[in-house]
PyMOL Python script that loads the backbone (N, CA, C, O; Angstrom):
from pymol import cmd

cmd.read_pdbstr("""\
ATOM      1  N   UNK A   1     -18.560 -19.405  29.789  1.00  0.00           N
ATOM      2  CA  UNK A   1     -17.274 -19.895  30.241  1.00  0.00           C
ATOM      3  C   UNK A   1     -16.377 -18.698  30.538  1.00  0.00           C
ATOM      4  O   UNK A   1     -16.516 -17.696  29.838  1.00  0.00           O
ATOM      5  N   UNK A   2     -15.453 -18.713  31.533  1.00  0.00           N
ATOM      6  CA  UNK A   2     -15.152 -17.558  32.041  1.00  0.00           C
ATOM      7  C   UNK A   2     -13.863 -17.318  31.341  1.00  0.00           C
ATOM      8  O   UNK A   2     -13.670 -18.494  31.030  1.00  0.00           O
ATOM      9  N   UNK A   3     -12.871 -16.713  30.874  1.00  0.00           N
ATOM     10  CA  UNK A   3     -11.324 -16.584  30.420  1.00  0.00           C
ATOM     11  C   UNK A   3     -10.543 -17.626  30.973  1.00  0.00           C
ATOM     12  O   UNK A   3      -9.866 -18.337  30.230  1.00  0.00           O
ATOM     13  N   UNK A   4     -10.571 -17.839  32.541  1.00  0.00           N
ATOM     14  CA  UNK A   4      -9.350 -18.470  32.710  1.00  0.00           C
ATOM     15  C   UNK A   4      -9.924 -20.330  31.982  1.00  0.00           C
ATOM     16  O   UNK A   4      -9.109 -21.093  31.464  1.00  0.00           O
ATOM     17  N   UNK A   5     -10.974 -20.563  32.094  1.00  0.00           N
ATOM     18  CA  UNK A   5     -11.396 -21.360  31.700  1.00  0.00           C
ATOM     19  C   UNK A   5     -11.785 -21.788  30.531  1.00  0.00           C
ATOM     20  O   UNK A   5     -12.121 -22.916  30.170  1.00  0.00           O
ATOM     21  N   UNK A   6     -11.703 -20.651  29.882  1.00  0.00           N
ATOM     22  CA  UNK A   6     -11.597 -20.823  28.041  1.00  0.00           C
ATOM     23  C   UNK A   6      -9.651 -21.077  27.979  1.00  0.00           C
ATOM     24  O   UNK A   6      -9.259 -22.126  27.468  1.00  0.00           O
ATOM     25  N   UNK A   7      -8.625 -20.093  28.506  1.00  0.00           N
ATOM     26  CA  UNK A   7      -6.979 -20.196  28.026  1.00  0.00           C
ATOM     27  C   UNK A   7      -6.912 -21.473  28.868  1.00  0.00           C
ATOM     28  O   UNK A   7      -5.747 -21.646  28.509  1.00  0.00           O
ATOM     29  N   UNK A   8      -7.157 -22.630  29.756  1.00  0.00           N
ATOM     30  CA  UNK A   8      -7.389 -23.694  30.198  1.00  0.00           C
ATOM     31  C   UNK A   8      -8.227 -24.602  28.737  1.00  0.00           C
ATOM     32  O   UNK A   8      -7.786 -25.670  28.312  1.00  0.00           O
ATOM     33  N   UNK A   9      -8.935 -24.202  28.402  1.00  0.00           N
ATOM     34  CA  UNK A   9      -9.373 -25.454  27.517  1.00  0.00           C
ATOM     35  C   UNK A   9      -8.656 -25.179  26.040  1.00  0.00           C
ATOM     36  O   UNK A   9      -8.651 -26.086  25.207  1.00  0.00           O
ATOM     37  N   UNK A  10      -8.051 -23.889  25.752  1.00  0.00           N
ATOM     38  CA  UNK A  10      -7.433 -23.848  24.486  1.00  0.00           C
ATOM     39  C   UNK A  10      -5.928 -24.431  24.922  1.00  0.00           C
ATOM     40  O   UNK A  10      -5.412 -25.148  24.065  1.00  0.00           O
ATOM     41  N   UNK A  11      -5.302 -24.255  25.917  1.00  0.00           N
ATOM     42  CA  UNK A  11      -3.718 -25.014  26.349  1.00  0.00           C
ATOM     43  C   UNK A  11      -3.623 -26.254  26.017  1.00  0.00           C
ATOM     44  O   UNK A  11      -2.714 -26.694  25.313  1.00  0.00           O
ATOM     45  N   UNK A  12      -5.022 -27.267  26.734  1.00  0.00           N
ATOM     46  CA  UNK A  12      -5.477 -28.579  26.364  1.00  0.00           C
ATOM     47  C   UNK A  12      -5.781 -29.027  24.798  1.00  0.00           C
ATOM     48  O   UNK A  12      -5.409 -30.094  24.310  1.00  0.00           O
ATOM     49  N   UNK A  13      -6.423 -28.145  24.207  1.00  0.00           N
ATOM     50  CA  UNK A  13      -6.120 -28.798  22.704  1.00  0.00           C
ATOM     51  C   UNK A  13      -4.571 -28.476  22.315  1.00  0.00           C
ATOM     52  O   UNK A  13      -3.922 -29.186  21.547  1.00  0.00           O
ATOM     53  N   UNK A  14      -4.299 -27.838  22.664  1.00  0.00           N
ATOM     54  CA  UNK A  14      -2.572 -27.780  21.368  1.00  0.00           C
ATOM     55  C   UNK A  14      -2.029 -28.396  22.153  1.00  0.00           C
ATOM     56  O   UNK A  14      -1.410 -29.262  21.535  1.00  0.00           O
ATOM     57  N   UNK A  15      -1.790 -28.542  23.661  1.00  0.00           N
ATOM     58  CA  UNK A  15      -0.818 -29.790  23.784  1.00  0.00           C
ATOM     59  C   UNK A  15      -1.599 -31.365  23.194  1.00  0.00           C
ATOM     60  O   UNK A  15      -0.939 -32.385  22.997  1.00  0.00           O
ATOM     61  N   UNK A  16      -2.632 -31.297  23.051  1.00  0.00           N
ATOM     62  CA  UNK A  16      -3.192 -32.826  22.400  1.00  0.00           C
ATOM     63  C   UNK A  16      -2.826 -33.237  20.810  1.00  0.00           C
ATOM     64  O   UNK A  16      -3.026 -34.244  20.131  1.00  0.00           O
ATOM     65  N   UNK A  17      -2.088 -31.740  20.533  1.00  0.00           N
ATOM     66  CA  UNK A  17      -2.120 -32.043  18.970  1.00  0.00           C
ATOM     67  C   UNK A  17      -0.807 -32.165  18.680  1.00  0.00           C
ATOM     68  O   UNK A  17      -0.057 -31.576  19.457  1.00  0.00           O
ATOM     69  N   UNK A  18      -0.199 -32.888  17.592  1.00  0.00           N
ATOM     70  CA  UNK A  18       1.299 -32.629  17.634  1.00  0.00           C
ATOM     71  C   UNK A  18       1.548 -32.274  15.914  1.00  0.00           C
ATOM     72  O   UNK A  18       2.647 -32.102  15.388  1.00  0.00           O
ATOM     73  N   UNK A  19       0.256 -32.225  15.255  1.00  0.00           N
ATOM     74  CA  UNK A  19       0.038 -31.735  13.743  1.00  0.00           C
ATOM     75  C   UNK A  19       0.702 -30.305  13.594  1.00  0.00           C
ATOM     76  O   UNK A  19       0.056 -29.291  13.861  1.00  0.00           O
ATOM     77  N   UNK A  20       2.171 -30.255  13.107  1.00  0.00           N
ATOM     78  CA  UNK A  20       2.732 -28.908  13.131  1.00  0.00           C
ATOM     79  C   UNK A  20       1.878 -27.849  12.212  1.00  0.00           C
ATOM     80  O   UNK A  20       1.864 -26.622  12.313  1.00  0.00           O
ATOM     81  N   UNK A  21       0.979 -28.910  11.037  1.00  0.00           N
ATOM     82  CA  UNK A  21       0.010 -27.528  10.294  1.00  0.00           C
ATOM     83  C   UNK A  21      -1.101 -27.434  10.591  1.00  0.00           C
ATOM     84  O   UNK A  21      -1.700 -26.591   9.923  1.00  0.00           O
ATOM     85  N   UNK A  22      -1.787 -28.034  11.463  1.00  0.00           N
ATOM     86  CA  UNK A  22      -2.746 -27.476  12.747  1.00  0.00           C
ATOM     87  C   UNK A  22      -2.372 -26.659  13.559  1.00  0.00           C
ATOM     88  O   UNK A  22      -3.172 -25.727  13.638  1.00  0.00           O
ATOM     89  N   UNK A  23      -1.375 -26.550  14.321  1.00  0.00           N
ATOM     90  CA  UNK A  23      -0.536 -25.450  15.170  1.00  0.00           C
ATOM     91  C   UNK A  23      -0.436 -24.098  14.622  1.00  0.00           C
ATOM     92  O   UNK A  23      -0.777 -23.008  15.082  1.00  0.00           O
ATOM     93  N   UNK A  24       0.254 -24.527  13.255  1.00  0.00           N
ATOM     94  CA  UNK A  24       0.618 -23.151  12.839  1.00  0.00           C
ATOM     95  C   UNK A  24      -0.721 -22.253  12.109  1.00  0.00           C
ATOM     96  O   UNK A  24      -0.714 -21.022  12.083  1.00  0.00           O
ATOM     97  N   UNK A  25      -1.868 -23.099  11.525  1.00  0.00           N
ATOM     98  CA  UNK A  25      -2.601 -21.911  11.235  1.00  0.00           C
ATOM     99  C   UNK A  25      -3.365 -21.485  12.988  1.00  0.00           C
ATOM    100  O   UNK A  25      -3.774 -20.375  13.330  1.00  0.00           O
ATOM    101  N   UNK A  26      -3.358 -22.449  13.624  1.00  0.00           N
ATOM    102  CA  UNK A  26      -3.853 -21.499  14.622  1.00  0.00           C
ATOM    103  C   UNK A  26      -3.514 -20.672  15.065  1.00  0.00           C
ATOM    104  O   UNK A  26      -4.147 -19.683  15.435  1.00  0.00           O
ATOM    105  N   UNK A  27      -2.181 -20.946  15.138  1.00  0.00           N
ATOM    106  CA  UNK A  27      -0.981 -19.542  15.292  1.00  0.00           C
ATOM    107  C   UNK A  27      -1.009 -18.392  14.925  1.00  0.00           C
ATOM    108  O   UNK A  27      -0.714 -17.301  15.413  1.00  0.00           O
ATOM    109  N   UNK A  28      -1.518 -18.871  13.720  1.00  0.00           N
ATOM    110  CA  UNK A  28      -1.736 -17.537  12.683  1.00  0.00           C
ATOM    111  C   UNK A  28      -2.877 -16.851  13.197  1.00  0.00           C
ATOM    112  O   UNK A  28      -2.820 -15.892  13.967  1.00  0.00           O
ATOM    113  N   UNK A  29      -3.737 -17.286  12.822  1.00  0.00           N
ATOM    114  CA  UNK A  29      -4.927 -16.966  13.392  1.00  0.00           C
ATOM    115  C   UNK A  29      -4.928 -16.381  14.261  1.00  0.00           C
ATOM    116  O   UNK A  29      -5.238 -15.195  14.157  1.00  0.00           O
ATOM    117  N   UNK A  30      -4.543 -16.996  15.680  1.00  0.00           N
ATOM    118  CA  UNK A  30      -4.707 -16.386  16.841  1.00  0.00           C
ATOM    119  C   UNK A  30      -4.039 -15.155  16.592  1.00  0.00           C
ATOM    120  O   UNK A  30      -4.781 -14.175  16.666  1.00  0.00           O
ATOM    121  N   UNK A  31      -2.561 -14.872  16.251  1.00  0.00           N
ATOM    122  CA  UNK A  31      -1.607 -13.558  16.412  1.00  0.00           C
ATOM    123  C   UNK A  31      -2.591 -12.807  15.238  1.00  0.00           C
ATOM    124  O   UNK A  31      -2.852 -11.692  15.690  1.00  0.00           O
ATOM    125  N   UNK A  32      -3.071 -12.938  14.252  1.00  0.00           N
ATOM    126  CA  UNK A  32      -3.748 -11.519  13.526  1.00  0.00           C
ATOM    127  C   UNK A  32      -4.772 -11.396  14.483  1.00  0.00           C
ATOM    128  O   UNK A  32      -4.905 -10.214  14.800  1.00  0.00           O
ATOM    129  N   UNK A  33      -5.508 -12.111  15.040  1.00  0.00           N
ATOM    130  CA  UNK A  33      -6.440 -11.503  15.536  1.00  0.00           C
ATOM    131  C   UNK A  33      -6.090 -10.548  16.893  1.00  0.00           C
ATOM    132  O   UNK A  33      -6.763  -9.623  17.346  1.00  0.00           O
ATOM    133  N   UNK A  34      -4.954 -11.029  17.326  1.00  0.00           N
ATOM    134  CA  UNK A  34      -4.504 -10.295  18.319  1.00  0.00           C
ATOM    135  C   UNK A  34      -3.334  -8.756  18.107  1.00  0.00           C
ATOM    136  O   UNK A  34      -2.730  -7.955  18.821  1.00  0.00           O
ATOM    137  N   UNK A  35      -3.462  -8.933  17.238  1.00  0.00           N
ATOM    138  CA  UNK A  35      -2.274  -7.951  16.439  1.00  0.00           C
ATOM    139  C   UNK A  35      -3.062  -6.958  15.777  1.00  0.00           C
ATOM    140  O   UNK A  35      -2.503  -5.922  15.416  1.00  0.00           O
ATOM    141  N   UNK A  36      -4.503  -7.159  15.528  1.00  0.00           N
ATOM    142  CA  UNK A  36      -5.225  -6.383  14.665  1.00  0.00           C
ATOM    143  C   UNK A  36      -6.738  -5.960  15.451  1.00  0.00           C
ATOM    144  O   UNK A  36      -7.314  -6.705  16.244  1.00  0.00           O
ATOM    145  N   UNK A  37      -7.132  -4.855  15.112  1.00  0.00           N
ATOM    146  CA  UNK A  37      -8.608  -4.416  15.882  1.00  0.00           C
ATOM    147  C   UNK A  37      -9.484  -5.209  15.852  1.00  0.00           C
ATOM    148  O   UNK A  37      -9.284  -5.995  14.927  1.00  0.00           O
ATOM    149  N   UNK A  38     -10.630  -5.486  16.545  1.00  0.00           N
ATOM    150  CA  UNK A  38     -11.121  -7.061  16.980  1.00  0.00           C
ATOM    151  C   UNK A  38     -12.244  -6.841  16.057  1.00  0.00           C
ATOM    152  O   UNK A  38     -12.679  -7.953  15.757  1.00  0.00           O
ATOM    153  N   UNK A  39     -12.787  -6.083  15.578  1.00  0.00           N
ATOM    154  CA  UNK A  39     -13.205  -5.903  13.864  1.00  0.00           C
ATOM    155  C   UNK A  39     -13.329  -5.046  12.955  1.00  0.00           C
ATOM    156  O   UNK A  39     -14.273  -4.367  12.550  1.00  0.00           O
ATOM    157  N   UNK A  40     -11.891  -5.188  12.579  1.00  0.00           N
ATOM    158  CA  UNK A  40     -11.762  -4.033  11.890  1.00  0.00           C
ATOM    159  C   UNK A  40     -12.081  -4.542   9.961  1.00  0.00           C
ATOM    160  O   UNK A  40     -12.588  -3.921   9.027  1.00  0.00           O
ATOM    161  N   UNK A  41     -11.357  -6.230  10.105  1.00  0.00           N
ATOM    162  CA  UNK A  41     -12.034  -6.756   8.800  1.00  0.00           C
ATOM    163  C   UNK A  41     -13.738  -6.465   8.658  1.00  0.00           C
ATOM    164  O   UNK A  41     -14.172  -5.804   7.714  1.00  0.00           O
ATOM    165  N   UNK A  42     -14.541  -6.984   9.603  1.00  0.00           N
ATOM    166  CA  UNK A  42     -16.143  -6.832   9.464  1.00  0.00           C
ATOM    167  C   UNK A  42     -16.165  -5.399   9.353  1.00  0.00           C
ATOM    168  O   UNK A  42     -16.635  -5.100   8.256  1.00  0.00           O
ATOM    169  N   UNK A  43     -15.879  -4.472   9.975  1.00  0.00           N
ATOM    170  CA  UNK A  43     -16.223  -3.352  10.231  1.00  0.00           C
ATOM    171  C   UNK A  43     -15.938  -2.474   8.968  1.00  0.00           C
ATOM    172  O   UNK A  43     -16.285  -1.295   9.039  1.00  0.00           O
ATOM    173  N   UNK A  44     -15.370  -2.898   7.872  1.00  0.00           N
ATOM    174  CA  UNK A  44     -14.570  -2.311   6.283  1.00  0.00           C
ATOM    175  C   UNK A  44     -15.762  -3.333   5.455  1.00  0.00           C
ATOM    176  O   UNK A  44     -15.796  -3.336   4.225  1.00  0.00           O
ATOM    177  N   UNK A  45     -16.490  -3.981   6.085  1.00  0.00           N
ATOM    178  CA  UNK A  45     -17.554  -4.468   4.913  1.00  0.00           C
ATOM    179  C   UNK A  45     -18.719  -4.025   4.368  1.00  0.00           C
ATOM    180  O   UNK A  45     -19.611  -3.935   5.213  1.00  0.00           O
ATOM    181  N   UNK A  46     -19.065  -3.689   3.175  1.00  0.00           N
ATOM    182  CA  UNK A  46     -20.456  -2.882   3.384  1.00  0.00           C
ATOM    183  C   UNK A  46     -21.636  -3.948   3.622  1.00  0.00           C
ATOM    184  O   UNK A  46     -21.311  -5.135   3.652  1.00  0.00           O
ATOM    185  N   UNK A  47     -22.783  -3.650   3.766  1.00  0.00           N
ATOM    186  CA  UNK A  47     -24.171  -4.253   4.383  1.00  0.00           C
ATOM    187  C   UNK A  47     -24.126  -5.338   3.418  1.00  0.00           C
ATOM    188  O   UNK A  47     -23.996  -6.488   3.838  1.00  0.00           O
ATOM    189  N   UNK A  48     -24.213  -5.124   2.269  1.00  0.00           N
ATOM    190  CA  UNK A  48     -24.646  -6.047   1.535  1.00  0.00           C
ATOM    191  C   UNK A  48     -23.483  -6.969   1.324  1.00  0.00           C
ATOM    192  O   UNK A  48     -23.778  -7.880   0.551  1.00  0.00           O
ATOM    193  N   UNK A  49     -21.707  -7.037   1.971  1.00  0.00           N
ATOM    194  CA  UNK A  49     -20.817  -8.020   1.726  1.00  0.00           C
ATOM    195  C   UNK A  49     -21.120  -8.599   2.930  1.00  0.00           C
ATOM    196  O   UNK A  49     -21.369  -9.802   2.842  1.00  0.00           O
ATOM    197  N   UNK A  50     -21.199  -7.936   4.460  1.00  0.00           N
ATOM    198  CA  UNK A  50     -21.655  -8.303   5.142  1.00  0.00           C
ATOM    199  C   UNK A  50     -22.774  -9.618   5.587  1.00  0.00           C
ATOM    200  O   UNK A  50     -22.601 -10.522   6.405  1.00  0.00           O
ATOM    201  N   UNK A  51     -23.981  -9.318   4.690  1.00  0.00           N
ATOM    202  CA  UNK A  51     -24.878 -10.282   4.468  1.00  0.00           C
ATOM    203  C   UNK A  51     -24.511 -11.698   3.407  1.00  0.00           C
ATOM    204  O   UNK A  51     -24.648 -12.919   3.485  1.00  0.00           O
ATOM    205  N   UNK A  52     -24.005 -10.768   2.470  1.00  0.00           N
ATOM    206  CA  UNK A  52     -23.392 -12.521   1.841  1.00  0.00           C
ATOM    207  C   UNK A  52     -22.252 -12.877   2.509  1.00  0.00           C
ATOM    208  O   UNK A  52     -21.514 -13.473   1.724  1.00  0.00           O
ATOM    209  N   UNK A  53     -21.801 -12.789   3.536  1.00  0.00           N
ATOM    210  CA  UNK A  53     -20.843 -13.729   4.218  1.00  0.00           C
ATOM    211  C   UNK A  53     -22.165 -14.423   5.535  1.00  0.00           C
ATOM    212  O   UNK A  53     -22.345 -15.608   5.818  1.00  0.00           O
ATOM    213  N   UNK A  54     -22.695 -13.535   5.952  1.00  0.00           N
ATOM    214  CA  UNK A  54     -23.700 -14.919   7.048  1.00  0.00           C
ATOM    215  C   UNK A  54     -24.379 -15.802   6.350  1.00  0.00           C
ATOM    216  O   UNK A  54     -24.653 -16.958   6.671  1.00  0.00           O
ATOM    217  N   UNK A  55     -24.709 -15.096   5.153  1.00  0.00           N
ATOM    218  CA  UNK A  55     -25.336 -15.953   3.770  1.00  0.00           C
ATOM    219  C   UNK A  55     -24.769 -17.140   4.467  1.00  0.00           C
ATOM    220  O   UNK A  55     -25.150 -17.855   5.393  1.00  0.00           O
ATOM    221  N   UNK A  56     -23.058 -17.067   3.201  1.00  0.00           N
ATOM    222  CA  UNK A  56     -22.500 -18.858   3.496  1.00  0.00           C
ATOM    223  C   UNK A  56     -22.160 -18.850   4.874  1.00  0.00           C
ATOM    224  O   UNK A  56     -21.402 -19.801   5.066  1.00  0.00           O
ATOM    225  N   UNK A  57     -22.335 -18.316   5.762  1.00  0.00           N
ATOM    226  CA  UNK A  57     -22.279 -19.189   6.940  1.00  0.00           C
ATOM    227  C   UNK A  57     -23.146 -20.151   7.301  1.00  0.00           C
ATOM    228  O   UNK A  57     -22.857 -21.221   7.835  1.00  0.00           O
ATOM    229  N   UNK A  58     -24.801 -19.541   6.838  1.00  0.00           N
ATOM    230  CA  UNK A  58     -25.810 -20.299   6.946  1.00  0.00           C
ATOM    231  C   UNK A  58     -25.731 -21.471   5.820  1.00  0.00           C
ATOM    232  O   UNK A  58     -26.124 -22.633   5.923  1.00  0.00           O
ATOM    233  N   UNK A  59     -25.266 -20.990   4.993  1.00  0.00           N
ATOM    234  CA  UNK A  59     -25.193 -22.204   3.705  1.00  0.00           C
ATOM    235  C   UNK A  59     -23.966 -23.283   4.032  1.00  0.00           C
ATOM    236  O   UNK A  59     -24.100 -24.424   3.589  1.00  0.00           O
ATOM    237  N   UNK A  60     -23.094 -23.038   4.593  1.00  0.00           N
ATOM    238  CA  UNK A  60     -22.488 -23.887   5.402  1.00  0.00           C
ATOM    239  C   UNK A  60     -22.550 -25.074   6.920  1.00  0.00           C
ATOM    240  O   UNK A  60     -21.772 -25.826   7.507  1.00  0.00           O
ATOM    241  N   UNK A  61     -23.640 -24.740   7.002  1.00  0.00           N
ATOM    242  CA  UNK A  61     -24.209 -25.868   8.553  1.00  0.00           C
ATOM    243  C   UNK A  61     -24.639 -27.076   7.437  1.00  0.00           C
ATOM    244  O   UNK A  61     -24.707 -28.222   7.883  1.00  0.00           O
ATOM    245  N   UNK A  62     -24.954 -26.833   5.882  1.00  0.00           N
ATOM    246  CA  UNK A  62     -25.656 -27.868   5.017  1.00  0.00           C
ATOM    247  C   UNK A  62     -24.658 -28.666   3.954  1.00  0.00           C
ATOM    248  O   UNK A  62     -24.381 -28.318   2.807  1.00  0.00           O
ATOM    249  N   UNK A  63     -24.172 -29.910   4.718  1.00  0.00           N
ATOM    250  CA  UNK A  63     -22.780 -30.662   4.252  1.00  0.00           C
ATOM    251  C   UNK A  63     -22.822 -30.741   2.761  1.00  0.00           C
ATOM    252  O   UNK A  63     -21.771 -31.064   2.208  1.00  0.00           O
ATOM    253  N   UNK A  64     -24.036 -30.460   1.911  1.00  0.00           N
ATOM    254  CA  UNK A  64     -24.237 -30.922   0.312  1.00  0.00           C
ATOM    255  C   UNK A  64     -23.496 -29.296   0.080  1.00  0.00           C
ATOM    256  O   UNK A  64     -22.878 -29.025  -0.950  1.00  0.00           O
ATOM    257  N   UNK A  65     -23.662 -28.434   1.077  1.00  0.00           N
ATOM    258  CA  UNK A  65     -23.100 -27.203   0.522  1.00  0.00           C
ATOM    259  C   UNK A  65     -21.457 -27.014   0.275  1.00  0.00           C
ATOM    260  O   UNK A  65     -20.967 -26.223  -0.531  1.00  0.00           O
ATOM    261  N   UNK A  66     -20.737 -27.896   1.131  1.00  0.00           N
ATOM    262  CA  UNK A  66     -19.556 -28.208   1.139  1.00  0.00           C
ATOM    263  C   UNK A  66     -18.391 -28.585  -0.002  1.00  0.00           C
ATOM    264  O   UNK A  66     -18.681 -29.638  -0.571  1.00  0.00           O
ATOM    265  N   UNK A  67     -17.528 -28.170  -0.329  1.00  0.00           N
ATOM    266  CA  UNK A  67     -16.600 -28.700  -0.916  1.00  0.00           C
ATOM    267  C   UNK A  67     -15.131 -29.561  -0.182  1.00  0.00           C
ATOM    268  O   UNK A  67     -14.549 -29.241   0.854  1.00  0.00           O
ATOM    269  N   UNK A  68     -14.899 -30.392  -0.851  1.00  0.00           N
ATOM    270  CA  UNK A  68     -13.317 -31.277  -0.262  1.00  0.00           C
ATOM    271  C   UNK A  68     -12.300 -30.345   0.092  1.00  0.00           C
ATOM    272  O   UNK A  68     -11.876 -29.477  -0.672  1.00  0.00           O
ATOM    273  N   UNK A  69     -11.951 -30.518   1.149  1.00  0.00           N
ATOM    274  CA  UNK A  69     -10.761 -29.812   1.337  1.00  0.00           C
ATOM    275  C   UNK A  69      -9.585 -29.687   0.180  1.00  0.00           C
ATOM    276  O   UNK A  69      -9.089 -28.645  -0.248  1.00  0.00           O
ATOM    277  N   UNK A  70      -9.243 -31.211  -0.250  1.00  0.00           N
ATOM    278  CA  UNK A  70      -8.415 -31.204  -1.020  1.00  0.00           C
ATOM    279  C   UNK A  70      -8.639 -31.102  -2.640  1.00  0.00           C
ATOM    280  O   UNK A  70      -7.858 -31.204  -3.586  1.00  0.00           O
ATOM    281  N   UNK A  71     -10.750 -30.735  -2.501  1.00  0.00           N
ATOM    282  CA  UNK A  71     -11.030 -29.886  -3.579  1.00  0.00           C
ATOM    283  C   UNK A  71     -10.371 -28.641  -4.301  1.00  0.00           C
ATOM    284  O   UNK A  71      -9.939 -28.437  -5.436  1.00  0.00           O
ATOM    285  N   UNK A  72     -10.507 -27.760  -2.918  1.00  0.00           N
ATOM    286  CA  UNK A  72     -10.184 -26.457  -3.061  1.00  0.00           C
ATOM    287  C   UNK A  72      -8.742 -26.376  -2.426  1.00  0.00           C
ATOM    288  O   UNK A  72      -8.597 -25.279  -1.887  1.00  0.00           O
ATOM    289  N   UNK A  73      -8.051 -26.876  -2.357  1.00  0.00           N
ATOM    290  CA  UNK A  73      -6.374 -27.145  -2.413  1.00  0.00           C
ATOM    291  C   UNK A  73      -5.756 -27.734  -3.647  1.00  0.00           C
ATOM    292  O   UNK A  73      -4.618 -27.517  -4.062  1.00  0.00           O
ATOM    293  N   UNK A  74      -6.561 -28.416  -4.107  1.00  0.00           N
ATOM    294  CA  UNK A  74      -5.653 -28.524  -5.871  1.00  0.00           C
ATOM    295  C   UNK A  74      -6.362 -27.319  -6.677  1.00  0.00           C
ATOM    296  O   UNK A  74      -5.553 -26.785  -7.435  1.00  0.00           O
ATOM    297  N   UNK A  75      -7.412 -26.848  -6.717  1.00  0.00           N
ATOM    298  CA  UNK A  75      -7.913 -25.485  -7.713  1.00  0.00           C
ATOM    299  C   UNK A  75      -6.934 -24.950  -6.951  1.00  0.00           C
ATOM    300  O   UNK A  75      -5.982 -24.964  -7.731  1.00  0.00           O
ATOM    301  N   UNK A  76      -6.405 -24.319  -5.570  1.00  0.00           N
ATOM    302  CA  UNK A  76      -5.983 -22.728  -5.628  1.00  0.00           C
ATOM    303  C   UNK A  76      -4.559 -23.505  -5.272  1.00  0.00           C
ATOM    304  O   UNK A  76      -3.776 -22.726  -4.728  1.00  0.00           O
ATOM    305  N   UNK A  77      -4.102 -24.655  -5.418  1.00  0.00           N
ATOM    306  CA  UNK A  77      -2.465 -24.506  -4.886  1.00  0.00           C
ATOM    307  C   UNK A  77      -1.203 -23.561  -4.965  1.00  0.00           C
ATOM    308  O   UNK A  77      -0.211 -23.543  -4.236  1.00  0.00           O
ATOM    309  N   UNK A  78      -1.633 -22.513  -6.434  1.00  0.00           N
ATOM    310  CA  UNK A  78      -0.774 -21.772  -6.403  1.00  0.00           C
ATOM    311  C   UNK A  78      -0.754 -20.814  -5.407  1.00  0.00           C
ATOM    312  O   UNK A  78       0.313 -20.557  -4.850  1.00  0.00           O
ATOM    313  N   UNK A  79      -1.850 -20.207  -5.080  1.00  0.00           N
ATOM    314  CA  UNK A  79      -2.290 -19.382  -3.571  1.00  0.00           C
ATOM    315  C   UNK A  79      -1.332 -20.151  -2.279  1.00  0.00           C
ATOM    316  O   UNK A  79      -0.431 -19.816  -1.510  1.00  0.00           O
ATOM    317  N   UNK A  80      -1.900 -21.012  -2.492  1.00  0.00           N
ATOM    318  CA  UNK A  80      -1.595 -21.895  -0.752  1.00  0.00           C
ATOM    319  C   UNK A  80      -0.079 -22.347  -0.686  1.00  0.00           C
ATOM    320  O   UNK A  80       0.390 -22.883   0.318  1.00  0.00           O
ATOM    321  N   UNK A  81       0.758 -22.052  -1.998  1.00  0.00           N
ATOM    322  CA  UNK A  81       2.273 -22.857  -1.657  1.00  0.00           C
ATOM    323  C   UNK A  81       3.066 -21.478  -1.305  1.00  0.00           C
ATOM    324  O   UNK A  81       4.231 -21.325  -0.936  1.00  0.00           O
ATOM    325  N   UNK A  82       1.897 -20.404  -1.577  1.00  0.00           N
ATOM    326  CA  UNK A  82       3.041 -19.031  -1.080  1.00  0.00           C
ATOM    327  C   UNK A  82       3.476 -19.161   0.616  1.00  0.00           C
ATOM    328  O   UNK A  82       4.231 -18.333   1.125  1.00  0.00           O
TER     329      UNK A  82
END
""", "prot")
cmd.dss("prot")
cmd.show_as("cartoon", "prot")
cmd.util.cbc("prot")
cmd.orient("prot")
């Protein structure tokens, strides 16, 4: 898919959404990644943190591997109300 046709299909989801805390972590998201070297987090990892993060990526396609969202929002709420 070419750029203008990827900032064309990302315009189309956020005007479809009107969830202000869907917006804003994308927001977020999008501006660090654009604000910051395009990997400079991966690139500060050593081999072996490296590998246990594709680890759970791979351990993540497997839904029993999953936890509730609002699992891990009541354990860390003190994190998440900062």
């Amino acid at each position: 898919m070419t750029s203008t046709a990827l900032k064309k299909e990302f315009h189309e989801l956020i005007d479809k959404t009107d969830n202000p805390v869907l917006l804003e972590q994308f927001y977020r998201a999008f501006a660090f990644r654009i604000n910051n070297s395009k990997y400079e987090l991966w690139d500060s990892l050593t081999k072996s943190e490296k590998e246990e993060v594709l680890t759970a990526f791979e351990e993540s396609k497997d839904e029993k591997n999953l936890i509730a969202y609002d699992t891990v929002k009541e354990k860390h709420k003190k994190w998440l109300s900062k």
